[in-house]
PABADREN-363815 format. One record per residue: z, x, y of N, C-alpha, C in turn; residue number from 0; residue in one letter. Coordinates in nm, 4 decimals, padded with zeros to 6 digits, always signed. Layout:
N
     n_pz     n_px     n_py    ca_pz    ca_px    ca_py     c_pz     c_px     c_py  nr rest
        Z        X        Y        Z        X        Y        Z        X        Y NUM    a
...
***
This chain:
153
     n_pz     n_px     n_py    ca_pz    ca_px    ca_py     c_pz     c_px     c_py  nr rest
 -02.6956 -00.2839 +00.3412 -02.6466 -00.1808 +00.2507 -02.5341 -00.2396 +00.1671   0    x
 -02.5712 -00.2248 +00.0255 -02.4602 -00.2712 -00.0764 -02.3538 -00.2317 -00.0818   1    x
 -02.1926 -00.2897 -00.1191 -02.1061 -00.1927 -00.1732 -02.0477 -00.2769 -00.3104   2    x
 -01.9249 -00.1978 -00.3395 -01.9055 -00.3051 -00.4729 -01.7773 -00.3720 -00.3661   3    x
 -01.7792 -00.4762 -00.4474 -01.7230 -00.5820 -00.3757 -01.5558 -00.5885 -00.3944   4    x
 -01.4703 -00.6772 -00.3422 -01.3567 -00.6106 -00.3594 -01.2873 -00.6317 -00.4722   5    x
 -01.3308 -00.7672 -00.5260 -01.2756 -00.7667 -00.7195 -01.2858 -00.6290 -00.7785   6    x
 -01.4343 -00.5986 -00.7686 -01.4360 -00.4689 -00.8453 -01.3129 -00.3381 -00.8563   7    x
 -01.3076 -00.3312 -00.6665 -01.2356 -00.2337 -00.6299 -01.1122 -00.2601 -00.6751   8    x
 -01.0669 -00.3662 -00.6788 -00.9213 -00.3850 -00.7600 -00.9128 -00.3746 -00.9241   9    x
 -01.0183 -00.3977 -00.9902 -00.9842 -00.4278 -01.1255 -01.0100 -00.2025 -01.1347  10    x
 -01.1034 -00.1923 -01.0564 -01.0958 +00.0268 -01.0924 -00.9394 +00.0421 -01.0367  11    x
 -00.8855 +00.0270 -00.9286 -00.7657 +00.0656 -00.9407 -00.6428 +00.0157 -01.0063  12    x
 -00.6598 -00.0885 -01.0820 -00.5500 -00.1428 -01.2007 -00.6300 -00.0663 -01.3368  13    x
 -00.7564 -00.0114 -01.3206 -00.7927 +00.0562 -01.4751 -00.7157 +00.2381 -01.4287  14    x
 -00.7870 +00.2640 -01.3401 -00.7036 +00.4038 -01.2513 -00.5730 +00.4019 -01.2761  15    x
 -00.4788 +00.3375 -01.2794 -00.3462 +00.2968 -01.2467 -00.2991 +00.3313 -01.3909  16    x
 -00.3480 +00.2216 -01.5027 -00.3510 +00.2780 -01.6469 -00.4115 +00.3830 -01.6827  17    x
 -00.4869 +00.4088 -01.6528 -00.5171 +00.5829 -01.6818 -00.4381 +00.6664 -01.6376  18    x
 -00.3863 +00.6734 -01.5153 -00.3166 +00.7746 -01.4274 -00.1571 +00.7518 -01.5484  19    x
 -00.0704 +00.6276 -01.5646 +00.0333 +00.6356 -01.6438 -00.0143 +00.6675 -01.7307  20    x
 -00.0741 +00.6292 -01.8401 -00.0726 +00.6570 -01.9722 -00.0959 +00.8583 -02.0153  21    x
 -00.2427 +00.9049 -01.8711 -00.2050 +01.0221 -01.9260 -00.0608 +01.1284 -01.8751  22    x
 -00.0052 +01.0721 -01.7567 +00.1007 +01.0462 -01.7354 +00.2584 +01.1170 -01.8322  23    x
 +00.2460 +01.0168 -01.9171 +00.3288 +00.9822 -02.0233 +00.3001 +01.0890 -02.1368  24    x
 +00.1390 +01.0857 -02.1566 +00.0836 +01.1811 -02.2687 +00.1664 +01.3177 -02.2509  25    x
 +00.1509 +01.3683 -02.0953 +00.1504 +01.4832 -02.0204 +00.3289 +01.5028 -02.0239  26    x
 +00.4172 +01.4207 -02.0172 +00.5271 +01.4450 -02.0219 +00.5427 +01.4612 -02.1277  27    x
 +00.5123 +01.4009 -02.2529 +00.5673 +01.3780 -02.3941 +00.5232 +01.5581 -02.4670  28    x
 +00.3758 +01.5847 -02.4574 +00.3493 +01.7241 -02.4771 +00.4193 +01.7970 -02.4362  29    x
 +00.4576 +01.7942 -02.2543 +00.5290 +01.8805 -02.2012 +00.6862 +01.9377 -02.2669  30    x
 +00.7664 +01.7799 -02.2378 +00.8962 +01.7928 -02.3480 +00.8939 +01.8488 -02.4686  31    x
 +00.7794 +01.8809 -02.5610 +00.7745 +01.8916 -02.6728 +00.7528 +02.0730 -02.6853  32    x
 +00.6668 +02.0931 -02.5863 +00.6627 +02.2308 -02.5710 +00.7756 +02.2819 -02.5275  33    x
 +00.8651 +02.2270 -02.4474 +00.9682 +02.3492 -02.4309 +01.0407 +02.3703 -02.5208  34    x
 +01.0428 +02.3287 -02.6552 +01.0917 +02.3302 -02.7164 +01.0487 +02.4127 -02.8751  35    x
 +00.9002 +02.4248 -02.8317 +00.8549 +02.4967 -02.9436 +00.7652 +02.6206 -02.8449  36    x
 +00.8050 +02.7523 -02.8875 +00.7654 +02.9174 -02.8512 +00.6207 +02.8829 -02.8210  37    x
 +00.5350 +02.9185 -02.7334 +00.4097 +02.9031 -02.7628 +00.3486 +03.0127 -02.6750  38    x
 +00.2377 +03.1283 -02.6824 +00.1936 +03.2627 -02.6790 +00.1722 +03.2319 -02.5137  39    x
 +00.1299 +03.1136 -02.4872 +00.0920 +03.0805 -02.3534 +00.1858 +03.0499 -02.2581  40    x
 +00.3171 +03.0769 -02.2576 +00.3938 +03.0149 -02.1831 +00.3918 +03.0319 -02.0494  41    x
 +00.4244 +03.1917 -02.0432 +00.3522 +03.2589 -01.9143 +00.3056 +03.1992 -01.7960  42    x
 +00.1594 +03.0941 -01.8600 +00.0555 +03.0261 -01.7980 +00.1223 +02.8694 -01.7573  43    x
 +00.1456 +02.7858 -01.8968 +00.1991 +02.7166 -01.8667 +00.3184 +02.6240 -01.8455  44    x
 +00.4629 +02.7600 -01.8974 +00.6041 +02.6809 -01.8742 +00.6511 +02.8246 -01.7794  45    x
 +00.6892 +02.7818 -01.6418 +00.7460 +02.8717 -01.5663 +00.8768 +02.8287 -01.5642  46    x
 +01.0067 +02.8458 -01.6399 +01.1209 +02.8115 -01.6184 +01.1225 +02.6794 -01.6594  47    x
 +01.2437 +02.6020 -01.5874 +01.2309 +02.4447 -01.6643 +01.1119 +02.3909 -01.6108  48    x
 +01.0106 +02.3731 -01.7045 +00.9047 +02.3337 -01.6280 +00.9002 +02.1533 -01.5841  49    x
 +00.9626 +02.0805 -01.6837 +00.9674 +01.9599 -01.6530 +01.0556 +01.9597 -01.4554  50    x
 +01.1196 +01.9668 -01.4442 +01.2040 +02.0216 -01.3183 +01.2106 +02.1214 -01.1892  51    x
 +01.0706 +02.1886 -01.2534 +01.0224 +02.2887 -01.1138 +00.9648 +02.2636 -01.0663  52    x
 +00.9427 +02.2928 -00.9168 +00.8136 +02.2948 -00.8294 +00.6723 +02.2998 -00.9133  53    x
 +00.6702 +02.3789 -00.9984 +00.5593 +02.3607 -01.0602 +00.5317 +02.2730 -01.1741  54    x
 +00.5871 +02.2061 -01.2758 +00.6803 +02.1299 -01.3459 +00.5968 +01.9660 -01.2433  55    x
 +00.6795 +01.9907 -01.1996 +00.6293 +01.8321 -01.0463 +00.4532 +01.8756 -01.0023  56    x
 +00.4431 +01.9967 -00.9675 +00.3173 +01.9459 -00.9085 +00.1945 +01.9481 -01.0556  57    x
 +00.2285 +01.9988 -01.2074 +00.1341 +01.9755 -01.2838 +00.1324 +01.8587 -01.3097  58    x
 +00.2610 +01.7624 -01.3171 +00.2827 +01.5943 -01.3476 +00.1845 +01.5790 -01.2359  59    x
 +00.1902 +01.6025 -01.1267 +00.1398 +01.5187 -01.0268 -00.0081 +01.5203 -01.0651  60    x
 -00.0799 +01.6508 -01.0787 -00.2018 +01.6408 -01.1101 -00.2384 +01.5883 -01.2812  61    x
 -00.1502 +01.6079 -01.3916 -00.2038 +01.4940 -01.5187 -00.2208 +01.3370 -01.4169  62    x
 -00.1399 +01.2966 -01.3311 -00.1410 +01.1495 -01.2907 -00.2914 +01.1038 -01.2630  63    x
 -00.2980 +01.2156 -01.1358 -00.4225 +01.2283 -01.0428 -00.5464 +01.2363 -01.1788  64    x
 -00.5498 +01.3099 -01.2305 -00.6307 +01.3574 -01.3534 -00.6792 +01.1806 -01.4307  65    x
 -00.5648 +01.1409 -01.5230 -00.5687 +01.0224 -01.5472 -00.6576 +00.9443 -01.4340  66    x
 -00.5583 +00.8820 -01.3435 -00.6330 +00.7948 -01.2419 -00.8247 +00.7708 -01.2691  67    x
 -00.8593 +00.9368 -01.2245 -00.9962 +00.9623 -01.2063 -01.0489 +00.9208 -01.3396  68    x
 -00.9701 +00.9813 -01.4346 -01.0432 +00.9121 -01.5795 -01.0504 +00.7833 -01.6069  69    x
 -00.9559 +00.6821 -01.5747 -00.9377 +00.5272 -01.6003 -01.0840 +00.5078 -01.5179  70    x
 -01.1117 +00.5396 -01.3720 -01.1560 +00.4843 -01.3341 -01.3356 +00.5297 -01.3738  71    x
 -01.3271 +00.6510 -01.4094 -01.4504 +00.7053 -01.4502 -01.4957 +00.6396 -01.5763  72    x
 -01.4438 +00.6141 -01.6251 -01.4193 +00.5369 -01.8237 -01.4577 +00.4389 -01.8073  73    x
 -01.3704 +00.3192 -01.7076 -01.4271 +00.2114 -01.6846 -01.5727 +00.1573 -01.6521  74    x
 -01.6487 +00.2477 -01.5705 -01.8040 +00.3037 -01.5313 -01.8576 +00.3253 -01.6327  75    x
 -01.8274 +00.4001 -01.7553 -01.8848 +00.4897 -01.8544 -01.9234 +00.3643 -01.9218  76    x
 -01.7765 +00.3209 -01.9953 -01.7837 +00.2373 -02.0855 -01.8673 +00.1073 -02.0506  77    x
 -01.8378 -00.0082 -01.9039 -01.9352 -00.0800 -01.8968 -01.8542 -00.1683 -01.9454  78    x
 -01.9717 -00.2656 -02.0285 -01.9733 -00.3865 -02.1228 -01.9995 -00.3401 -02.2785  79    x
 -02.0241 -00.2123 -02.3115 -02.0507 -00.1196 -02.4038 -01.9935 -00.1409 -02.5055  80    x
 -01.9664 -00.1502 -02.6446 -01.8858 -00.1225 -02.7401 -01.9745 +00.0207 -02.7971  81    x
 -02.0187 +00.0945 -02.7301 -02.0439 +00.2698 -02.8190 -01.9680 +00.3428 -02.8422  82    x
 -01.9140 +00.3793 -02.9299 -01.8509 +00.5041 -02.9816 -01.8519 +00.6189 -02.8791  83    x
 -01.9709 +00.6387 -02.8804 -02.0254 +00.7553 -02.8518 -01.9652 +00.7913 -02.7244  84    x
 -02.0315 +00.6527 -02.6317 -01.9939 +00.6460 -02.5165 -01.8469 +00.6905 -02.4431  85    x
 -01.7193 +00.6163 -02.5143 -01.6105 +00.6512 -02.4978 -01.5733 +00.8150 -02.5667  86    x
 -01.6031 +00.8420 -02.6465 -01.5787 +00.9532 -02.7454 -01.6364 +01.0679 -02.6358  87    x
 -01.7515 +01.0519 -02.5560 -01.7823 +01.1695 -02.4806 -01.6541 +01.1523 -02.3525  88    x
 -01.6829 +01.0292 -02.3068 -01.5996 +01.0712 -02.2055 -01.4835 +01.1668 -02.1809  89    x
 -01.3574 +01.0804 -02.2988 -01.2744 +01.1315 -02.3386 -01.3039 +01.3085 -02.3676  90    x
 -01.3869 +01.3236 -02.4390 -01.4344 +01.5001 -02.4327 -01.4937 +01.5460 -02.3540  91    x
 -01.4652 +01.4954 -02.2301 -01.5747 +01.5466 -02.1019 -01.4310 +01.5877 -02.0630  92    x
 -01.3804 +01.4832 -01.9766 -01.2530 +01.4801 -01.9385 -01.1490 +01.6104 -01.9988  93    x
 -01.0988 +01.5743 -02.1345 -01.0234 +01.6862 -02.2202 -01.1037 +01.8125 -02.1956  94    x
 -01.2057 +01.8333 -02.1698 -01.2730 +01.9759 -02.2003 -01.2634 +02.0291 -02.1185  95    x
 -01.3150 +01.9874 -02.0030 -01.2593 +02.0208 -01.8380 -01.1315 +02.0734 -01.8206  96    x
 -01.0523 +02.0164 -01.8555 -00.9454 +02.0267 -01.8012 -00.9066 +02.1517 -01.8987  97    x
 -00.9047 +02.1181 -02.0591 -00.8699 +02.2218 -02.1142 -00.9277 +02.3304 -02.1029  98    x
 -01.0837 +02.3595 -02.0908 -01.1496 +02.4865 -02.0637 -01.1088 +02.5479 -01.9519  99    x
 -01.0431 +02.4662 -01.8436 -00.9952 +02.5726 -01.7504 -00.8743 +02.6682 -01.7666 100    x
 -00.7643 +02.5912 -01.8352 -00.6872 +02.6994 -01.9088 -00.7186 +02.7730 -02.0379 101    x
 -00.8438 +02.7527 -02.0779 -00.9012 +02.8317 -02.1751 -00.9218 +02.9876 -02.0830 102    x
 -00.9962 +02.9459 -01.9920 -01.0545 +03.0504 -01.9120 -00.9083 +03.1252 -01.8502 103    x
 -00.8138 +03.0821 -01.8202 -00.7216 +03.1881 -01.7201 -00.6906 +03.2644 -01.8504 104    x
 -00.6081 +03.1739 -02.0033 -00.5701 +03.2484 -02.0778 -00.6688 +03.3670 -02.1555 105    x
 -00.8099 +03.4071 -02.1287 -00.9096 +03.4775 -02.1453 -00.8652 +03.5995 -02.0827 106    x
 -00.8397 +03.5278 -01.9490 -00.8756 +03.6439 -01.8473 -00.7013 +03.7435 -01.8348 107    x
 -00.6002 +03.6524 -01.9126 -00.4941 +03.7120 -01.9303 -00.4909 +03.7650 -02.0555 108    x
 -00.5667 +03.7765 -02.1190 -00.6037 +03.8189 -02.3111 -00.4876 +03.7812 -02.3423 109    x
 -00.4538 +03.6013 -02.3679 -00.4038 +03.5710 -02.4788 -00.4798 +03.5307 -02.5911 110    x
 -00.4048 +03.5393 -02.7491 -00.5044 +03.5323 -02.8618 -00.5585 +03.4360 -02.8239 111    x
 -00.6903 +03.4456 -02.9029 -00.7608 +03.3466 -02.8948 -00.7158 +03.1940 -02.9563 112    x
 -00.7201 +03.2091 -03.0960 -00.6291 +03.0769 -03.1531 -00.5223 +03.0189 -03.0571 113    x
 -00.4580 +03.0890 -02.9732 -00.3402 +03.0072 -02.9042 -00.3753 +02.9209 -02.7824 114    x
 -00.4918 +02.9726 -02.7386 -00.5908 +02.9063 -02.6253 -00.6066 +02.7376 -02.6730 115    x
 -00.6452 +02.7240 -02.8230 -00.6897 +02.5887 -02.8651 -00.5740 +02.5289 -02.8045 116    x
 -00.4813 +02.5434 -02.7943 -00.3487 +02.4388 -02.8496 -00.3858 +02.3458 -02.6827 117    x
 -00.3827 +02.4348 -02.5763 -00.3660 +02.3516 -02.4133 -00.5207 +02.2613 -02.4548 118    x
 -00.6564 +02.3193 -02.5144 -00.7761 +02.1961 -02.4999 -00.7476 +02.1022 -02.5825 119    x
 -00.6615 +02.0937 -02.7159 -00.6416 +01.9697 -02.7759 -00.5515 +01.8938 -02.6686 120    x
 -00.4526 +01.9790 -02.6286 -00.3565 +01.8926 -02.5768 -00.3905 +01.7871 -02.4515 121    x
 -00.4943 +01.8263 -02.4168 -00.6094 +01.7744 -02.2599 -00.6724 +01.6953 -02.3081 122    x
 -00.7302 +01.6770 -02.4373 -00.8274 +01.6023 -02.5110 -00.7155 +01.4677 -02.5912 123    x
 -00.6418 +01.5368 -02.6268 -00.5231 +01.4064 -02.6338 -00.4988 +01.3183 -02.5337 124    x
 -00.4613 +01.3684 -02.3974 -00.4153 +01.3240 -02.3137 -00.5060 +01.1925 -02.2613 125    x
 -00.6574 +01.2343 -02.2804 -00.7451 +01.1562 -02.2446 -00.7877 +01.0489 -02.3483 126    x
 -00.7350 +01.0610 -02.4510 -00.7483 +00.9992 -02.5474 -00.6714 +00.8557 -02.5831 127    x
 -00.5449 +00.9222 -02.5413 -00.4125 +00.8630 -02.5191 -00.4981 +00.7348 -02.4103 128    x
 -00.5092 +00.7964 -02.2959 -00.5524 +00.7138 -02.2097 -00.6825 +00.6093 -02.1958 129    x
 -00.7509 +00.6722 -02.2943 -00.8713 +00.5225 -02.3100 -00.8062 +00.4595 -02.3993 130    x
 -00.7509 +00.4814 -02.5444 -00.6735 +00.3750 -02.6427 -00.5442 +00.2662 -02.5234 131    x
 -00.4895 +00.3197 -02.3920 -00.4441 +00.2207 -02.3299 -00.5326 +00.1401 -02.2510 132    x
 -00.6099 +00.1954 -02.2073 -00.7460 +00.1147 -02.1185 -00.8411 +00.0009 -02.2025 133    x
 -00.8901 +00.0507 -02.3427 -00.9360 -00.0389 -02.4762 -00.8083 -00.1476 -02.4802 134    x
 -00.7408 -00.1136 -02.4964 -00.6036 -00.2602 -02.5510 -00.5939 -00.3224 -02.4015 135    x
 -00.6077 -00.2791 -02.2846 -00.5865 -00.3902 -02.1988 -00.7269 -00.4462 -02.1574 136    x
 -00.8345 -00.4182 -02.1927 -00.9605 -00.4182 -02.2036 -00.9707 -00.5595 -02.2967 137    x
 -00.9184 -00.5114 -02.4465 -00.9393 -00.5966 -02.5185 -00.8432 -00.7670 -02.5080 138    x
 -00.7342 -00.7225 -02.4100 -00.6275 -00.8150 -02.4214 -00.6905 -00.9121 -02.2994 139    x
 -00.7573 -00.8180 -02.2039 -00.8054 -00.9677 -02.0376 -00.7295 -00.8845 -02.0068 140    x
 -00.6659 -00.7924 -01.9757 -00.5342 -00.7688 -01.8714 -00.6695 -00.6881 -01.7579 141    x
 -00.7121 -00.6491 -01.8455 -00.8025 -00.5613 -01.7458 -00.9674 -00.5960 -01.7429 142    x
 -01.0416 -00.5580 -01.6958 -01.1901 -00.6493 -01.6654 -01.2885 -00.5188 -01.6710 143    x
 -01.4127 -00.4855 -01.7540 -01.4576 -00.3840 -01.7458 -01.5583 -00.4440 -01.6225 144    x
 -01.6269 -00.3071 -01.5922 -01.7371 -00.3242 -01.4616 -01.8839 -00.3556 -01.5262 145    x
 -01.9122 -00.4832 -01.4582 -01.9881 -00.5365 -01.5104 -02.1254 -00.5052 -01.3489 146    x
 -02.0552 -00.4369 -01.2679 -02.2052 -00.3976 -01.1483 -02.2029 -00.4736 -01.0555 147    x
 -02.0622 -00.5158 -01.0527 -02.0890 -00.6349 -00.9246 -02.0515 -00.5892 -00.7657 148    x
 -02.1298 -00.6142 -00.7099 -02.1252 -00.5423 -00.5786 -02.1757 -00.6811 -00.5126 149    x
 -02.1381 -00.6297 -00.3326 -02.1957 -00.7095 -00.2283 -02.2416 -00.6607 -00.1398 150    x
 -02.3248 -00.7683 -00.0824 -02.3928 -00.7052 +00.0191 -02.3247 -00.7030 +00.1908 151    x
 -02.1693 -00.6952 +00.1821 -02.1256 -00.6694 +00.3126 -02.0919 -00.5142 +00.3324 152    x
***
């Protein structure tokens, strides 16, 4: 019985690693930026100082976690690939997910509709953010896409 071998497993968790910071970073930089500008949704997503609360910490924790799964899912996607397409869905798989789920609470709390967009761009950024860091270390050698190599121990 095959598995992937352990190069592999290291070069997904140094691509994980850059995914997990970069959306990371995305996720703080939006965050900071929102407390600072009124937005219809706050309710949902700034409870108090949000950078600094219990909740504040555990949404960072999950953009990290979030990232991670994407570096390492991207890395799979993408391959040896140069498609557009390829990366362009991911990235909108990822962002959509994440944003459609606060699409859906703010539904079910009837906020306007228009104000709903703002959290799925901001998810779709985030992931975006995070393959343009995964592509540059991709393109630089820092990082090694998956080319299928597995072993048979």
């Amino acid at each position: 019985m095959g598995g992937f071998s352990a190069e592999e497993r290291i070069e997904s968790l140094k691509v994980g690693t850059v995914g997990a910071i970069a959306t990371g970073l995305a996720w703080l930089l939006t965050t900071g930026l929102n407390q600072f500008i009124p937005l219809p949704l706050q309710p949902i997503l700034f409870q108090g100082d949000r950078l600094l609360s219990w909740v504040g910490v555990s949404q960072g924790a999950i953009a990290l976690v979030c990232g991670g799964l994407f570096g390492i899912t991207y890395r799979y996607v993408i391959r040896t690939e140069t498609n557009g397409q390829l990366k362009t869905g991911a990235v909108f798989a990822f962002g959509g997910v994440r944003g459609l789920a606060l699409v859906e609470v703010g539904l079910r709390d009837r906020f306007p509709l228009w104000s709903l967009a703002i959290p799925l761009l901001e998810a779709v950024v985030w992931f975006a953010i995070a393959a343009l860091w995964i592509d540059v270390g991709l393109g630089r050698g820092w990082l090694k896409p998956w080319t299928g190599g597995t072993s048979d121990g």
